[in-house]
C-alpha positions, -999 to +999 in steps of 0.1 A: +703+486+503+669+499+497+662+535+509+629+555+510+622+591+502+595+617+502+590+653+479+561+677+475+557+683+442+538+717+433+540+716+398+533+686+380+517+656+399+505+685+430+511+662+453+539+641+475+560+619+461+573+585+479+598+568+466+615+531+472+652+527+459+674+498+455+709+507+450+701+544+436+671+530+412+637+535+417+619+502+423+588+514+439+572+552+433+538+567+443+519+602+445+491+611+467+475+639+452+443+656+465+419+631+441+439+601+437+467+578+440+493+574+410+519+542+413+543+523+393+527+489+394+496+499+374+491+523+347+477+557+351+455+577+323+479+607+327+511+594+337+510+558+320+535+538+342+548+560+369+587+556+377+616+575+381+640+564+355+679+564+357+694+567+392+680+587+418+700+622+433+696+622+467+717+659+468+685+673+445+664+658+464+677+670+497+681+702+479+646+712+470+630+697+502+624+664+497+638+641+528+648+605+532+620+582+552+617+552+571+602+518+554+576+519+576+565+552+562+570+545+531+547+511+533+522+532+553+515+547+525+518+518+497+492+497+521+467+524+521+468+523+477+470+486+482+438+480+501+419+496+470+430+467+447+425+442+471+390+428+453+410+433+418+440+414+431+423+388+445+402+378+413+428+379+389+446+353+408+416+330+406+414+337+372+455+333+366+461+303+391+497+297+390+507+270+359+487+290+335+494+307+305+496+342+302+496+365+269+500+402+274+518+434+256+551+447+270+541+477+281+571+496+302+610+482+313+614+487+349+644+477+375+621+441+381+617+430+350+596+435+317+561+448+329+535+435+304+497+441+307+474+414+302+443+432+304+427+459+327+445+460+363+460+424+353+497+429+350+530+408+351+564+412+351+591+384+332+629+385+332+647+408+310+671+383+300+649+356+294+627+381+271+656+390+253+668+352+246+632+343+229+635+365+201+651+390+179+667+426+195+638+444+171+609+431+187+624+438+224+602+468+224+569+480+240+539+470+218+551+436+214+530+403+225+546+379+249+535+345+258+548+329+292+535+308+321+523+321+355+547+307+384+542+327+413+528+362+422+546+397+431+519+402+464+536+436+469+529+448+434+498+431+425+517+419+396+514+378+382+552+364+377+562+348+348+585+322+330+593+313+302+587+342+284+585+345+244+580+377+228+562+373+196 
């Protein structure tokens, strides 16, 4: 069951924290601060990728002010960050049509899969498991290239989808 969540956050980001869960993990996060947005589906300069790990505690969460939230909150603020990545979006699926290939770096492990970055604001996200099956438990790390074919898109996190992956 996915729940939703909200925090101000004085000392590190200075800013409020939203937060999607699925089952107690963080799927979706982001932070409006005062001069910009931070969020887990693209990389940030100070944060890299932005996403609570491990489950989430709803008692400390509670506890130092933070409160659950309705999806429609939650997405109002997602849309508003998604509406300045529209034009990006839209021209890397042009340039990424779906039966292409893709080769990026696995940047980051999150609850959807491995997130590899292709190149700037072009990202995608692979099965774990089907990742792991192409090559040795060594290479299963960030840093490493992987090869895979575009099959759909992730419209809610801007990210391509791909199968088939083989990390190199």
């Amino acid at each position: 069951m996915n729940r939703y969540f909200k925090w101000i956050d004085d000392d590190i980001i200075r800013g409020t924290i939203y937060v999607e869960s699925l089952d107690g993990y963080a799927i979706k996060q982001i932070a409006v601060t005062p001069n910009k947005y931070i969020a887990s589906n693209r990389k940030d300069e100070e944060r890299h990728y932005y996403l609570a790990e491990g489950l989430l505690d709803v008692k400390e969460i509670i506890k130092y002010g933070g409160s659950e939230i309705s999806r429609k909150q939650f997405y109002g603020i997602w849309n508003v960050y998604k509406e300045g990545l529209n034009d990006k979006w839209d021209i890397t699926k042009l340039r990424f049509p779906i039966d292409s290939e893709a080769e990026g770096i696995i940047e980051v492990f999150y609850p959807q899969g491995v997130i590899i970055s292709i190149a700037e604001h072009v990202i995608c996200v692979a099965d774990y498991n089907k990742c792991k099956g192409s090559t040795a438990p060594e290479n299963l790390y960030p840093g490493h290239k992987v090869t895979g074919k575009v099959v759909g898109y992730d419209e809610e996190n801007m990210w391509l989808v791909i199968n088939n992956p083989t990390v190199l």
